[in-house]
N, CA, C and O atoms as a Tripos MOL2 file, in Angstrom:
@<TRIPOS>MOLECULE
protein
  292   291    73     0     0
PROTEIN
NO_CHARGES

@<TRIPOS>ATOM
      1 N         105.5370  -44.1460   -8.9900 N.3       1 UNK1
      2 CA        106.0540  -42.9370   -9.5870 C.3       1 UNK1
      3 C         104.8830  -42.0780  -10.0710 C.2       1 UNK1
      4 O         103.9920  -42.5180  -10.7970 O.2       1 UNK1
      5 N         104.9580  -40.6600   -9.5600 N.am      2 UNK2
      6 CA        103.9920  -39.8150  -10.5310 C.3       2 UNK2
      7 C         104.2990  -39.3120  -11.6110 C.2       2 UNK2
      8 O         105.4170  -38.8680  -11.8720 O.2       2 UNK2
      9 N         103.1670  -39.3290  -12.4950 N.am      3 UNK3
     10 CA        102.8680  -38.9710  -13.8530 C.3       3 UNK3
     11 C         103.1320  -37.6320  -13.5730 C.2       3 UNK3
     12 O         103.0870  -37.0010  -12.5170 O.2       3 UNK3
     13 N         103.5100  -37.2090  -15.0940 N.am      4 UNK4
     14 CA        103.6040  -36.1370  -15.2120 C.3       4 UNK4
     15 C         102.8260  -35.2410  -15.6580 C.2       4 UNK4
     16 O         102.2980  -35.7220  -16.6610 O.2       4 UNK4
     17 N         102.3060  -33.7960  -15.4130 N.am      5 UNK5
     18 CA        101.4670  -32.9630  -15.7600 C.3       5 UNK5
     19 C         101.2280  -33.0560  -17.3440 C.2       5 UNK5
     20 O         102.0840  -33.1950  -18.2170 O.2       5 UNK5
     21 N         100.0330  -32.9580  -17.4630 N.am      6 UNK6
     22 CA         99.8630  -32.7100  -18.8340 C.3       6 UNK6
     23 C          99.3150  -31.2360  -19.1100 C.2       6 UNK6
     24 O          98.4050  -30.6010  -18.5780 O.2       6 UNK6
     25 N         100.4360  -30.8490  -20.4090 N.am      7 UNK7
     26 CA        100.1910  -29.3230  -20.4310 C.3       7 UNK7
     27 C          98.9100  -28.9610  -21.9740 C.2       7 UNK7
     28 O          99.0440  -29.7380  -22.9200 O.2       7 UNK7
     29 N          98.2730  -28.3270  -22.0570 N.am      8 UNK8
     30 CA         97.5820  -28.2110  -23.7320 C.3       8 UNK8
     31 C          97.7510  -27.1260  -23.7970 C.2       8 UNK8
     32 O          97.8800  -26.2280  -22.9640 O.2       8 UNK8
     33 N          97.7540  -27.1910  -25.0070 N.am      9 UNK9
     34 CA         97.9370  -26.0520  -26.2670 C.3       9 UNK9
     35 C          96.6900  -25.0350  -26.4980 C.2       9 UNK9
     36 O          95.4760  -25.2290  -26.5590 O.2       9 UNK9
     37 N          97.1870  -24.3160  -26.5600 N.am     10 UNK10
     38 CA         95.8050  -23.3000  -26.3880 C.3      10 UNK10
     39 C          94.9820  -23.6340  -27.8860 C.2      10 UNK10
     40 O          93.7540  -23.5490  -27.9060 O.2      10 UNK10
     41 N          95.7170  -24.0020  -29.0780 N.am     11 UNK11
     42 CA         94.5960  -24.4610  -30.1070 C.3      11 UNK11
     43 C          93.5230  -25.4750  -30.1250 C.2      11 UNK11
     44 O          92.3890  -25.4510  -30.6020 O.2      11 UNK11
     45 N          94.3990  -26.6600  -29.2680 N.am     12 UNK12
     46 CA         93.4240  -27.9090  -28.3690 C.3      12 UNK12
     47 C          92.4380  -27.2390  -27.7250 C.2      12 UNK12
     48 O          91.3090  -27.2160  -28.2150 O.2      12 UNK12
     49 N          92.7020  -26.6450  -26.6230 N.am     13 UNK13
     50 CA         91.8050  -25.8960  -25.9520 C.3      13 UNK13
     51 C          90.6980  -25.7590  -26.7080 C.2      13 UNK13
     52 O          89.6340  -26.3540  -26.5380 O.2      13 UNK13
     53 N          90.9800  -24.8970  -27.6240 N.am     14 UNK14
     54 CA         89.9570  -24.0810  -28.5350 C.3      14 UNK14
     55 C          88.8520  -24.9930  -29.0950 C.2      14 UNK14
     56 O          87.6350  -24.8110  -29.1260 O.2      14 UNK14
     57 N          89.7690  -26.2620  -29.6300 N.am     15 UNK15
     58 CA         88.7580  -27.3440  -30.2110 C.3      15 UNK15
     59 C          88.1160  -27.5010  -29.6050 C.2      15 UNK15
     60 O          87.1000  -26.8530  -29.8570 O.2      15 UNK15
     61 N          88.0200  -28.3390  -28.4180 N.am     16 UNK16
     62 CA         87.4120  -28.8390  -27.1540 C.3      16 UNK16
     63 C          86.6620  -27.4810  -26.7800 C.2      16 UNK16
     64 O          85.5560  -27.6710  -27.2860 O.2      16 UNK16
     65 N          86.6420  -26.7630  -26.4400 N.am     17 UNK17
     66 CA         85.3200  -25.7910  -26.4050 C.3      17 UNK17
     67 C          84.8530  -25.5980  -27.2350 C.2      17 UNK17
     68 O          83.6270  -25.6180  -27.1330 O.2      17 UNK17
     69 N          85.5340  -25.2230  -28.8700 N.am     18 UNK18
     70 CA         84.2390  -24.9010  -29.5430 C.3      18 UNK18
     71 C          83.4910  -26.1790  -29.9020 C.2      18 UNK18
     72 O          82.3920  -25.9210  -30.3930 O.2      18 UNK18
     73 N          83.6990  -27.1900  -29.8280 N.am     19 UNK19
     74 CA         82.7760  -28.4020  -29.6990 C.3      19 UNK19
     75 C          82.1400  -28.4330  -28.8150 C.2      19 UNK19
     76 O          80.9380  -28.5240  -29.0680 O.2      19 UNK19
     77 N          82.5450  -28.3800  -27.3130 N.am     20 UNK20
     78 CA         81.1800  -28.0290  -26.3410 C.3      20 UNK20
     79 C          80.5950  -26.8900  -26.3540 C.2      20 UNK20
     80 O          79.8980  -26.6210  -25.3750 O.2      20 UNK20
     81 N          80.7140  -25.8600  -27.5010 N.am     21 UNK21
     82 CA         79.9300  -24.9120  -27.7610 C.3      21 UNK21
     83 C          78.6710  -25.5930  -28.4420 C.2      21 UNK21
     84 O          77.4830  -25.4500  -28.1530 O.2      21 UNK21
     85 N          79.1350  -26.2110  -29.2210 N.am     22 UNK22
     86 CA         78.1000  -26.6080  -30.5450 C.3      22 UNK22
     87 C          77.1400  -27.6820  -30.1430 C.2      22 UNK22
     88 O          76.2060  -27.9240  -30.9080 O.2      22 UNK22
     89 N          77.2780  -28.4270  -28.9050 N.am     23 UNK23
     90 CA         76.2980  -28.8180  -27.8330 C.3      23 UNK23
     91 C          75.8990  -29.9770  -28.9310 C.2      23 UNK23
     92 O          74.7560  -30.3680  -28.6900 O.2      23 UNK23
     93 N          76.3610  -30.5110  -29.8270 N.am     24 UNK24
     94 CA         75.9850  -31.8560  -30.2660 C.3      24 UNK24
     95 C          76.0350  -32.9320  -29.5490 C.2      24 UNK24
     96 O          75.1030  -33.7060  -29.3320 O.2      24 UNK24
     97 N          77.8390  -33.0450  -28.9170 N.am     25 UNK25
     98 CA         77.8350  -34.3610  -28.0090 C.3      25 UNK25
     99 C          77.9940  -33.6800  -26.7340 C.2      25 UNK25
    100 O          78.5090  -32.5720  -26.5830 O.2      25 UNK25
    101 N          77.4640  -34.5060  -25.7370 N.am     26 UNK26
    102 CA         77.1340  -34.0530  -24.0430 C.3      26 UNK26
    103 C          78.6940  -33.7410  -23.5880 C.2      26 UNK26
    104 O          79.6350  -34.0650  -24.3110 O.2      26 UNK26
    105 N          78.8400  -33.1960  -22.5390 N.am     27 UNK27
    106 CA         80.2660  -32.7300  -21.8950 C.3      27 UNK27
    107 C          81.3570  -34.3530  -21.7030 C.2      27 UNK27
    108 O          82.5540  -34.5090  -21.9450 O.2      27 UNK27
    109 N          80.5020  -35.1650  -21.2720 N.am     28 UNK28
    110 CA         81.3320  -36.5960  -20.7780 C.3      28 UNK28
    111 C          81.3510  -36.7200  -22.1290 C.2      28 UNK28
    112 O          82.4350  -36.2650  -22.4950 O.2      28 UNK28
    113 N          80.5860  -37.1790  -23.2730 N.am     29 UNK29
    114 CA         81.4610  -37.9060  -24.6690 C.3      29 UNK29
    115 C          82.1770  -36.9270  -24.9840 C.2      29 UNK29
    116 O          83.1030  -37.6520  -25.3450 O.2      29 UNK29
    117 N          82.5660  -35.9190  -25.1670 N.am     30 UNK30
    118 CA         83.7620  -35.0090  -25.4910 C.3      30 UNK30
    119 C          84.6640  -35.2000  -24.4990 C.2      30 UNK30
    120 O          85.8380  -35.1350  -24.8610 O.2      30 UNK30
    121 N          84.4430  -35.4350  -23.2550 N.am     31 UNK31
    122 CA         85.6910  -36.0340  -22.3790 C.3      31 UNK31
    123 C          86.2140  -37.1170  -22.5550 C.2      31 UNK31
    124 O          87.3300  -37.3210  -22.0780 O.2      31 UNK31
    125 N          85.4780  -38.2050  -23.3640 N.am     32 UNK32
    126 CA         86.1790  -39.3840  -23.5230 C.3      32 UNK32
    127 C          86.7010  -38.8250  -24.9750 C.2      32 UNK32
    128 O          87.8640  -38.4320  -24.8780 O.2      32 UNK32
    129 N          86.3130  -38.7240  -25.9180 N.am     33 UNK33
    130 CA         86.8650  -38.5380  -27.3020 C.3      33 UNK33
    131 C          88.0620  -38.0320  -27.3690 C.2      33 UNK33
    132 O          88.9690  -38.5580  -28.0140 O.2      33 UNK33
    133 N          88.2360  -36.3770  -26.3460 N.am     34 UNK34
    134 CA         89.5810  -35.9480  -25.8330 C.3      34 UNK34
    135 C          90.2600  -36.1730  -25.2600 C.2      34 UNK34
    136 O          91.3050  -35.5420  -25.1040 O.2      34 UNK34
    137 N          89.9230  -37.1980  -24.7010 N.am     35 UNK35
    138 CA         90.6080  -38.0220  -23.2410 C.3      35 UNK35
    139 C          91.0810  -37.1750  -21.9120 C.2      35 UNK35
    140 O          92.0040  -37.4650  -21.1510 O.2      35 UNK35
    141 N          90.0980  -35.9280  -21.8380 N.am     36 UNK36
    142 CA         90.4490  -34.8490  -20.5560 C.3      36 UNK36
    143 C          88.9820  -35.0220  -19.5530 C.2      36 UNK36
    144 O          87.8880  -35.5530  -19.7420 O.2      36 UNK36
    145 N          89.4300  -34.4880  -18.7430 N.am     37 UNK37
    146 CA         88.5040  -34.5880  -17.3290 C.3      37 UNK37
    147 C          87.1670  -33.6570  -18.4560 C.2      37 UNK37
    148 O          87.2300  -32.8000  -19.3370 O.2      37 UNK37
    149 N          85.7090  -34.6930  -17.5620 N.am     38 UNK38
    150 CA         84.5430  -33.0590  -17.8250 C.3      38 UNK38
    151 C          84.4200  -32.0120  -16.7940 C.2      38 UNK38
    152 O          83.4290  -31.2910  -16.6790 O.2      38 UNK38
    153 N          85.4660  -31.9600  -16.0540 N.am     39 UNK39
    154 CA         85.6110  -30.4230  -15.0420 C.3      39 UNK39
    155 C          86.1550  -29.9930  -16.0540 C.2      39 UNK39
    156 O          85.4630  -29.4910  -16.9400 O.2      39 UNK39
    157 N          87.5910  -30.0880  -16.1780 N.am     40 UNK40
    158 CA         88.1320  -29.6220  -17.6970 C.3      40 UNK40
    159 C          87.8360  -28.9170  -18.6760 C.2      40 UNK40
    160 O          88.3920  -27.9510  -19.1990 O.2      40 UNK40
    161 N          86.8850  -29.4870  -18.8970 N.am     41 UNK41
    162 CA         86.5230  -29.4920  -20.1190 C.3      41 UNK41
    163 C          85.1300  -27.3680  -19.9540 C.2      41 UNK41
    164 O          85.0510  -26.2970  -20.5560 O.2      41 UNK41
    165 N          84.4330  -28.0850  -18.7240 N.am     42 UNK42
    166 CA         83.8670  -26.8620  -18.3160 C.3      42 UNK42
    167 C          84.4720  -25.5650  -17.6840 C.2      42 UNK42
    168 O          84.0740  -24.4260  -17.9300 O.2      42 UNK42
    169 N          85.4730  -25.8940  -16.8490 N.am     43 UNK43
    170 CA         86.6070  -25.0480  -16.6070 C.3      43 UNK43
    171 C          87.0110  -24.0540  -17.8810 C.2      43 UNK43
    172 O          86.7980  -22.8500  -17.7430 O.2      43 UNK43
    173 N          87.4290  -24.4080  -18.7730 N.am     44 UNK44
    174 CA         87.8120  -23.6390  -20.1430 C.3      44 UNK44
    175 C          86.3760  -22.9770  -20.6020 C.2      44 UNK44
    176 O          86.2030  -21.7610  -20.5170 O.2      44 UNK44
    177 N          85.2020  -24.0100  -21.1730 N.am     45 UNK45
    178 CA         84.2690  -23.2390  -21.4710 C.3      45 UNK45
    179 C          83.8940  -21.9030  -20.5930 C.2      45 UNK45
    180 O          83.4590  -20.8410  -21.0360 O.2      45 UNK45
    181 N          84.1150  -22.1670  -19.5300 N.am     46 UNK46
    182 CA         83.4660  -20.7380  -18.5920 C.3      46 UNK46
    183 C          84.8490  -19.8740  -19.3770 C.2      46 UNK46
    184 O          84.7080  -19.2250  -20.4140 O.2      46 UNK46
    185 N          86.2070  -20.0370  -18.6190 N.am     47 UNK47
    186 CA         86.8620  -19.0470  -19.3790 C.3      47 UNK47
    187 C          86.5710  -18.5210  -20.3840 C.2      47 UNK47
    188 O          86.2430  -17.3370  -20.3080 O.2      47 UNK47
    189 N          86.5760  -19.1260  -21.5880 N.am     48 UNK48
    190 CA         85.7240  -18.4980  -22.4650 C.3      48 UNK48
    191 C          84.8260  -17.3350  -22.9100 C.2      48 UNK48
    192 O          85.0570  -16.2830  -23.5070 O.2      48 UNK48
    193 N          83.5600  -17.9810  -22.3340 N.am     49 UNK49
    194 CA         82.5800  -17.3180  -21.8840 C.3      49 UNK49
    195 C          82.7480  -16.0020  -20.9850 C.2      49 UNK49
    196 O          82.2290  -14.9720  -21.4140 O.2      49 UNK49
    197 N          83.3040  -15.9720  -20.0030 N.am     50 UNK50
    198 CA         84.3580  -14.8810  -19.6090 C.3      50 UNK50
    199 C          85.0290  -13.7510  -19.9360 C.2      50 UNK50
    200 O          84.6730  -12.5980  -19.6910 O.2      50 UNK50
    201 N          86.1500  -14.1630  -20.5750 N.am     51 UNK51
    202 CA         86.8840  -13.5220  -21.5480 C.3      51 UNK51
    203 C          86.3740  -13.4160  -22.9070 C.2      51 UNK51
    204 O          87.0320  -12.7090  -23.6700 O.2      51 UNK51
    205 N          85.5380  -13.8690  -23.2650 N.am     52 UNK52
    206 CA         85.1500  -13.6300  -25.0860 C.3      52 UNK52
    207 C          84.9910  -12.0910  -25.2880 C.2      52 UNK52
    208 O          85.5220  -11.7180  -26.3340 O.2      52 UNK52
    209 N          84.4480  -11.1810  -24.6190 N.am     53 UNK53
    210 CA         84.7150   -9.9780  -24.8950 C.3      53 UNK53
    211 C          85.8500   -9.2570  -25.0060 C.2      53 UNK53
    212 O          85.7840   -8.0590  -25.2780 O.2      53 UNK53
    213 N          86.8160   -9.7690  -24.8480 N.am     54 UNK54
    214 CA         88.8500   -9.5780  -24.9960 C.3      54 UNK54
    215 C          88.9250   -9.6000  -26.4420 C.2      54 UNK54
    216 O          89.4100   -8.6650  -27.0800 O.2      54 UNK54
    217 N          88.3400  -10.9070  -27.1020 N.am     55 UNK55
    218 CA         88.5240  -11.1240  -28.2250 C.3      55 UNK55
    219 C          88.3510   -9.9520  -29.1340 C.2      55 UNK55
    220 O          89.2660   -9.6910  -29.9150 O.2      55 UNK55
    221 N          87.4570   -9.3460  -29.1160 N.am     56 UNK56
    222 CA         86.9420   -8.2260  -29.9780 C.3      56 UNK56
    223 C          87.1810   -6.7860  -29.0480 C.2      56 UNK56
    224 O          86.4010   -5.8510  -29.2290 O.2      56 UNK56
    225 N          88.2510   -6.6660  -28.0910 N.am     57 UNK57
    226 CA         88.3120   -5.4470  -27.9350 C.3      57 UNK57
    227 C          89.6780   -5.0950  -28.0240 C.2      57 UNK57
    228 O          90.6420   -5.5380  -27.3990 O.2      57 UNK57
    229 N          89.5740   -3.8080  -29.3230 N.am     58 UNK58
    230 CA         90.7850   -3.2450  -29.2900 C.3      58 UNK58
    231 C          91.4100   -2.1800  -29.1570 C.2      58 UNK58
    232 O          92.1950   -1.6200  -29.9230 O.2      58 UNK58
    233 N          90.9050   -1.8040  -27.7770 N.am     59 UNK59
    234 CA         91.5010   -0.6740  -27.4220 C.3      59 UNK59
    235 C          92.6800   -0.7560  -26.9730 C.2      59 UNK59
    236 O          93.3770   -0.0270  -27.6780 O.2      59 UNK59
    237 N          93.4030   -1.3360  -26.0380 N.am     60 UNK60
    238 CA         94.7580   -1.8620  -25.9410 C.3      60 UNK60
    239 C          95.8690   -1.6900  -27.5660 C.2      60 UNK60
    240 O          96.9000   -1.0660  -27.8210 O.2      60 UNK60
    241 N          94.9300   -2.6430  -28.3780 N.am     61 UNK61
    242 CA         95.6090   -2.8750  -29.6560 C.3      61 UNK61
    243 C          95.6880   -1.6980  -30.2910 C.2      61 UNK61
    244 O          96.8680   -1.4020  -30.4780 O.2      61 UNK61
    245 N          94.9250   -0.8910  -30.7080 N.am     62 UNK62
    246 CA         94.8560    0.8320  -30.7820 C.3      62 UNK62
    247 C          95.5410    1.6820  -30.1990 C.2      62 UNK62
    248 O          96.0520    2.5850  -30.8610 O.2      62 UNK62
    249 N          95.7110    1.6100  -28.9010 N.am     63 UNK63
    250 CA         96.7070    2.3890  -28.4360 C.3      63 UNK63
    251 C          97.8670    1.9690  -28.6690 C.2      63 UNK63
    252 O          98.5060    2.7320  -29.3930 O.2      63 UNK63
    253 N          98.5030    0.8820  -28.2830 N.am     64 UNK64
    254 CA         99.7080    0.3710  -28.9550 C.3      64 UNK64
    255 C         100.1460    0.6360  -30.2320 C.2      64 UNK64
    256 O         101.3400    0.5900  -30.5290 O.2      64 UNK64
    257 N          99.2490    0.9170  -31.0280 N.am     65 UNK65
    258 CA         99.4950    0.8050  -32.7730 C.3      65 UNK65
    259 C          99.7420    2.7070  -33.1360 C.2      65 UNK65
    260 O         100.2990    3.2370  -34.0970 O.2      65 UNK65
    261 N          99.0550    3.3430  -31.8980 N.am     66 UNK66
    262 CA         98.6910    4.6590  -31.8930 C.3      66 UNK66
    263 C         100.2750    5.6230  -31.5080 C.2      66 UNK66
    264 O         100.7030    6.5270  -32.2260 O.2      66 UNK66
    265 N         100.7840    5.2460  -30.5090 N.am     67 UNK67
    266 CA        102.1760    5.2750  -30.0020 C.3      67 UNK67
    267 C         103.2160    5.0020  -30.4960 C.2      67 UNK67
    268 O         104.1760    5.6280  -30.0470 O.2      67 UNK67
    269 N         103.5410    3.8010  -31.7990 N.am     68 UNK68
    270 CA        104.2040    3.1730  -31.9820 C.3      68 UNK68
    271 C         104.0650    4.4910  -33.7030 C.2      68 UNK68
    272 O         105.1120    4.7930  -34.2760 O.2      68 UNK68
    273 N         103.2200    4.8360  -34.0210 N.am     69 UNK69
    274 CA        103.2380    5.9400  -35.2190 C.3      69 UNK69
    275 C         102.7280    7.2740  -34.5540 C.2      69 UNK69
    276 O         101.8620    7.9870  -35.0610 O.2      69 UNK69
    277 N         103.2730    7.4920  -33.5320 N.am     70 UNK70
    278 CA        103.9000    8.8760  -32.9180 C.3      70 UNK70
    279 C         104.9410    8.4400  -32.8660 C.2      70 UNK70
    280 O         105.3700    8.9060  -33.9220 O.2      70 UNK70
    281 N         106.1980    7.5760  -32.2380 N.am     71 UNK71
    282 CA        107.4920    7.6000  -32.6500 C.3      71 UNK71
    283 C         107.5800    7.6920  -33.8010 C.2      71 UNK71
    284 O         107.9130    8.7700  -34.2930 O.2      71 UNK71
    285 N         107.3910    6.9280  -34.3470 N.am     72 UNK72
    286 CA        107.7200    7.1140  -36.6500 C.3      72 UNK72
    287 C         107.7830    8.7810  -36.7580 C.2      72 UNK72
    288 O         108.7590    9.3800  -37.2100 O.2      72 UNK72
    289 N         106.8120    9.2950  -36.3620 N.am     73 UNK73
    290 CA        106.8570   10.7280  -36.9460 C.3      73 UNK73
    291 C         107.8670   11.6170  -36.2100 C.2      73 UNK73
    292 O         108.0230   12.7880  -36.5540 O.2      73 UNK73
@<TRIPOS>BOND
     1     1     2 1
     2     2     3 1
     3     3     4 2
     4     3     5 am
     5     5     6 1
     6     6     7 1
     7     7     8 2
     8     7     9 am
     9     9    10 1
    10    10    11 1
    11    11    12 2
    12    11    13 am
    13    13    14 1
    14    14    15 1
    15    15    16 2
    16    15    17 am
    17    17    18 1
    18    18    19 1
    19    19    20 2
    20    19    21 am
    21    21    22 1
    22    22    23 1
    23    23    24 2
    24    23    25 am
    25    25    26 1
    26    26    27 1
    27    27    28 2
    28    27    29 am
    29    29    30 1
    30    30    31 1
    31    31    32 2
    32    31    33 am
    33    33    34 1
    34    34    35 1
    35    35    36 2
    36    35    37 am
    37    37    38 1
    38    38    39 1
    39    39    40 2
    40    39    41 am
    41    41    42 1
    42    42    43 1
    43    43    44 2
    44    43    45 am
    45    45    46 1
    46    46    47 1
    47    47    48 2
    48    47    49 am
    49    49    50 1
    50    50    51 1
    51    51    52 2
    52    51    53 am
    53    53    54 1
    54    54    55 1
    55    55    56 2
    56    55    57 am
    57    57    58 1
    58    58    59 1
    59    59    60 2
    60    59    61 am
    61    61    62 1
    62    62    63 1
    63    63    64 2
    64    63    65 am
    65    65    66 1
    66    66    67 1
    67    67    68 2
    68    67    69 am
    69    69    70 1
    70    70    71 1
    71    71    72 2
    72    71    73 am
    73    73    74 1
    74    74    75 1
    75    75    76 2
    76    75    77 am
    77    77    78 1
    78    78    79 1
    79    79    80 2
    80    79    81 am
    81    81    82 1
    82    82    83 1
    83    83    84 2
    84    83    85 am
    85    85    86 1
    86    86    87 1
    87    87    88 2
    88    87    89 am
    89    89    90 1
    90    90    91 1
    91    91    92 2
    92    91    93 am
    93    93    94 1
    94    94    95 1
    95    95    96 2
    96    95    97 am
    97    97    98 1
    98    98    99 1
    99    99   100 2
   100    99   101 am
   101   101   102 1
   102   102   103 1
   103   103   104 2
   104   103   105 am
   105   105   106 1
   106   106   107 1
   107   107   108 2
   108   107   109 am
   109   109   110 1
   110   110   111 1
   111   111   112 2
   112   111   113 am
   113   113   114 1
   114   114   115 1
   115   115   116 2
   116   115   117 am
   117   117   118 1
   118   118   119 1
   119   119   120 2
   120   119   121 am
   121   121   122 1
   122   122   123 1
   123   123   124 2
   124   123   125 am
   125   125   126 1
   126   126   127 1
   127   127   128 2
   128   127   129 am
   129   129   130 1
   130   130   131 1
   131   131   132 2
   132   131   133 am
   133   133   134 1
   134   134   135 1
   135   135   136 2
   136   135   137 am
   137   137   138 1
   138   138   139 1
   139   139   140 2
   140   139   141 am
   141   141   142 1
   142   142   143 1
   143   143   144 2
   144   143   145 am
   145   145   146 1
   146   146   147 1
   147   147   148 2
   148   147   149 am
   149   149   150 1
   150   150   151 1
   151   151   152 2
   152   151   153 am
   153   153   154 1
   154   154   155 1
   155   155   156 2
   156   155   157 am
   157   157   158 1
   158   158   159 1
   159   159   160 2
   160   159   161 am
   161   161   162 1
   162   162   163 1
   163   163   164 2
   164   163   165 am
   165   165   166 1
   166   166   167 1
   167   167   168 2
   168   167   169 am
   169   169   170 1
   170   170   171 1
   171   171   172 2
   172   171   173 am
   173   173   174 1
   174   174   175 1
   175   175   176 2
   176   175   177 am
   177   177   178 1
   178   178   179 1
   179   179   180 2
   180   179   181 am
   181   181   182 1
   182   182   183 1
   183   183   184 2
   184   183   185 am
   185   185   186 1
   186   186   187 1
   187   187   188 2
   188   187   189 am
   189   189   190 1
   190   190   191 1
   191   191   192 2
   192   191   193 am
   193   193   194 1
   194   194   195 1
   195   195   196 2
   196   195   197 am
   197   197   198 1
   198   198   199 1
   199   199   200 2
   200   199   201 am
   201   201   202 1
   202   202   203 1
   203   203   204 2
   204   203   205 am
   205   205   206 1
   206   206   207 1
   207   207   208 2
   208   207   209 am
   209   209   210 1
   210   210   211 1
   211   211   212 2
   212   211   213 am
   213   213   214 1
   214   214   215 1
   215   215   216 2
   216   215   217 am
   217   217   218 1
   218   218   219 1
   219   219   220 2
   220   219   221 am
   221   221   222 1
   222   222   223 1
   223   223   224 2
   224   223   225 am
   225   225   226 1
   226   226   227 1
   227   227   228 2
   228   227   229 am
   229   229   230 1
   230   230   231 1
   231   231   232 2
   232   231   233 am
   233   233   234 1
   234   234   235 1
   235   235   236 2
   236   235   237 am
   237   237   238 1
   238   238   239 1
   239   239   240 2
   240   239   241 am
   241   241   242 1
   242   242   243 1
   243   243   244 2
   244   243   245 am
   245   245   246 1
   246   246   247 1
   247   247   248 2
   248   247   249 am
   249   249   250 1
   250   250   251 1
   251   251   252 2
   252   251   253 am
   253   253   254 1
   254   254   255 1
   255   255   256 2
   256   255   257 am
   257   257   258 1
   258   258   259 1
   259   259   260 2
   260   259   261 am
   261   261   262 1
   262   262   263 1
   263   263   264 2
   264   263   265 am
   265   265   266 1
   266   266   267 1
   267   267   268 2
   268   267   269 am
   269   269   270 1
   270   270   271 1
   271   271   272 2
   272   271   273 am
   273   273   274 1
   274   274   275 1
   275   275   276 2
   276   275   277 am
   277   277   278 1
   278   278   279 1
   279   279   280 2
   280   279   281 am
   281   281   282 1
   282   282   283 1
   283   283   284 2
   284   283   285 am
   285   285   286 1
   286   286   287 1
   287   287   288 2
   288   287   289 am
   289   289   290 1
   290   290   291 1
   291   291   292 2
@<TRIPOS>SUBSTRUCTURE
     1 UNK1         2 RESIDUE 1 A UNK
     2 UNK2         6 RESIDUE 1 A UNK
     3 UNK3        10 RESIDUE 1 A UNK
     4 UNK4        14 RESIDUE 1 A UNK
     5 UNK5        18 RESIDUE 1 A UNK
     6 UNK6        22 RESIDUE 1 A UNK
     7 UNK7        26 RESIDUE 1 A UNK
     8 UNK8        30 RESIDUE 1 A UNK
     9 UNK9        34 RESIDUE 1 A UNK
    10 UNK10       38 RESIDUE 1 A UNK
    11 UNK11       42 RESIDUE 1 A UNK
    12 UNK12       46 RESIDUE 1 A UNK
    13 UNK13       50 RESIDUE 1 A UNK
    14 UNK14       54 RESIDUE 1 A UNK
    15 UNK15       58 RESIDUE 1 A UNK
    16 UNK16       62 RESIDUE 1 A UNK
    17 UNK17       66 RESIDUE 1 A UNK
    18 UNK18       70 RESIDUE 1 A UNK
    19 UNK19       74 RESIDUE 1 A UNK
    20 UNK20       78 RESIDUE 1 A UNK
    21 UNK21       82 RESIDUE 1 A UNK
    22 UNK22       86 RESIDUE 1 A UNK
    23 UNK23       90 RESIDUE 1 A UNK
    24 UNK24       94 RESIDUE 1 A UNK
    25 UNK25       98 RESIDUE 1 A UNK
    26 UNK26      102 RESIDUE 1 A UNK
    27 UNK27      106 RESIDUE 1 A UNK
    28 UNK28      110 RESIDUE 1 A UNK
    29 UNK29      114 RESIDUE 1 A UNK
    30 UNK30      118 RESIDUE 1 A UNK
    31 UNK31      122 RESIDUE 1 A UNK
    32 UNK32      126 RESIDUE 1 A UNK
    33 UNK33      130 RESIDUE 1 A UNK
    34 UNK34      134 RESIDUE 1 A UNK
    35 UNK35      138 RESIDUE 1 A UNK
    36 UNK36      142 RESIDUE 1 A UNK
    37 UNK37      146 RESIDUE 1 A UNK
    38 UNK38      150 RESIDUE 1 A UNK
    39 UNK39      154 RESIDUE 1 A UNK
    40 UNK40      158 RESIDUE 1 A UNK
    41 UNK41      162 RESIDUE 1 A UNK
    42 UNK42      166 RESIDUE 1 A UNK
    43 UNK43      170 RESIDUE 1 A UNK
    44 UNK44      174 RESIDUE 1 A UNK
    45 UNK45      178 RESIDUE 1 A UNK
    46 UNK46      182 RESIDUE 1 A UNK
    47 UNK47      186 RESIDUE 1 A UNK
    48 UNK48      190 RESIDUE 1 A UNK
    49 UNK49      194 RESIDUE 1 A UNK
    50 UNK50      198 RESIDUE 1 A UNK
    51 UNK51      202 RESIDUE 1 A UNK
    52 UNK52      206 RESIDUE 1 A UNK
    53 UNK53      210 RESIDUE 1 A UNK
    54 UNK54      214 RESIDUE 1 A UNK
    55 UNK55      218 RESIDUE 1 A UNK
    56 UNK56      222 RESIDUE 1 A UNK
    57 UNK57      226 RESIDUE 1 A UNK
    58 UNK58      230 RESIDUE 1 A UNK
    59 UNK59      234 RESIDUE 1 A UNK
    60 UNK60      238 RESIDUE 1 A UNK
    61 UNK61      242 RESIDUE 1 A UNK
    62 UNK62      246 RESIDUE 1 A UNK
    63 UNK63      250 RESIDUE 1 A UNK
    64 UNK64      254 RESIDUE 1 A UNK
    65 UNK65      258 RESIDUE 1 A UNK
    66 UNK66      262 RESIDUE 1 A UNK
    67 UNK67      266 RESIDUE 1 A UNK
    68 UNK68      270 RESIDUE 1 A UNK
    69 UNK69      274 RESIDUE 1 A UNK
    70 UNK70      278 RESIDUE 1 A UNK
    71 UNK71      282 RESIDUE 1 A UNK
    72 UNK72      286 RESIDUE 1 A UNK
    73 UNK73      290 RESIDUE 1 A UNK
């Protein structure tokens, strides 16, 4: 019988990279500690790395907020 997918939580996520951010323990002991693959584990860090400029941009969020108090008025 196959196992079933395992899904994570984007806060897990978060742990598990920002620990392989902080480059104390190597990619494999954070794969065993988390018990996830070290593709995994680098897979997300690149996302990250990637997308981290999303984090701090809010132009989207500005316009949305911008539109939403032109209806009000």
């Amino acid at each position: 019988m196959r196992q079933k997918r395992r899904n994570f939580t984007a806060a897990f996520k978060t742990k598990v990279v920002l620990e392989a951010l902080k480059e104390r323990k190597t990619i494999q002991q954070l794969a065993v500690k988390f018990d996830v693959h070290p593709n995994q584990i680098t897979t997300w860090k690149k996302q990250v790395l990637s997308n981290g400029g999303a984090a701090f941009d809010n132009s989207d969020s500005n316009s949305e907020l911008e539109k939403t108090l032109a209806q009000l008025d």
